[in-house]
C-alpha positions as CSV (number, residue, x, y, z in Angstrom):
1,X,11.6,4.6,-11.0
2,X,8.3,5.8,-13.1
3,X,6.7,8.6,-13.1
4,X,4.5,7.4,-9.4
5,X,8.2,8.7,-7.9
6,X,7.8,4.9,-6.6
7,X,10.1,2.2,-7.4
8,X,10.2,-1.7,-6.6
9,X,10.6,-2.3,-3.4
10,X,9.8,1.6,-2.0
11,X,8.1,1.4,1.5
12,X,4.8,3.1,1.5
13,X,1.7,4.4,3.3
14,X,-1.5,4.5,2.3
15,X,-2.5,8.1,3.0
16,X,-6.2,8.5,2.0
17,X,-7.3,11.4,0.3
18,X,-10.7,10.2,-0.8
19,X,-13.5,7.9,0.4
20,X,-12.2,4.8,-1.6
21,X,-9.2,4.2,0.5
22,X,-10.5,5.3,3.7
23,X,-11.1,2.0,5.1
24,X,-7.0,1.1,4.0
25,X,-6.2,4.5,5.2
26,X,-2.3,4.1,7.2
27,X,-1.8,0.6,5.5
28,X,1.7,0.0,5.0
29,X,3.1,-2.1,2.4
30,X,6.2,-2.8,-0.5
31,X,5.9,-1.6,-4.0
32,X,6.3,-4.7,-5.8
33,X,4.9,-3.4,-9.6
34,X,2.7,-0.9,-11.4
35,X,-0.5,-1.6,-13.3
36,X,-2.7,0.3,-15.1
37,X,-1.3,3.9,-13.8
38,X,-1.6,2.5,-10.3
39,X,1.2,1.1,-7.8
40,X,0.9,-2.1,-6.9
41,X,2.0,-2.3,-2.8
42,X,2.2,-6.2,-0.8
43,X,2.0,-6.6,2.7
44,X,0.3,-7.9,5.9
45,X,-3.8,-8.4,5.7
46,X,-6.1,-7.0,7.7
47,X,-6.8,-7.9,11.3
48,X,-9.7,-6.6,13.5
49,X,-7.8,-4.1,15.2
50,X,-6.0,-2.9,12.2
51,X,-3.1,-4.4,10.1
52,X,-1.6,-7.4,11.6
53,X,1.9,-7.8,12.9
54,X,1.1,-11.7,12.8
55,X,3.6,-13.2,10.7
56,X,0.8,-16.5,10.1
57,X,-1.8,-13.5,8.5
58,X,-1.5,-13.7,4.6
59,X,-0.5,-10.9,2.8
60,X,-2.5,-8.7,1.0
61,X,-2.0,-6.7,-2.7
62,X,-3.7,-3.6,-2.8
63,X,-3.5,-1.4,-6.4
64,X,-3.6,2.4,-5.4
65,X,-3.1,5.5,-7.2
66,X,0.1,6.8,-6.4
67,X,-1.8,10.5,-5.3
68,X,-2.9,8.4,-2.4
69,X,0.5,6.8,-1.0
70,X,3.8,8.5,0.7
71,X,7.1,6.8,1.4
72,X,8.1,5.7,4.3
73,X,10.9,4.0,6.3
């Protein structure tokens, strides 16, 4: 654990508090590392509709603040 309150392997949501993330905004993903002060979170791309549940979409690694994330199961 660090000091996000995330540790590898955590389950989180992207819960935007700003502009930045907006467009991510309810993105789920893994914690897989921490870089520069920001978690570092793997998991499906982005579809039209939204995040994919195709398993044939390649994954995506997004680095976000930990302010803008919340755990979930």
């Amino acid at each position: 654990m660090n000091l996000s309150g995330f540790k590898i392997g955590d389950r989180a949501m992207i819960v935007a508090r700003n502009e930045f993330y907006a467009y991510v905004d309810g993105w789920r993903g893994r914690v897989i590392g921490f870089d520069s002060g920001a978690v570092v979170l793997v998991g499906p791309g982005m579809g039209d509709a939204g995040q994919s549940t195709d398993p044939a979409t390649p994954n995506i690694t997004l680095f976000v603040p930990a302010d803008e994330l919340s755990h979930t199961v």
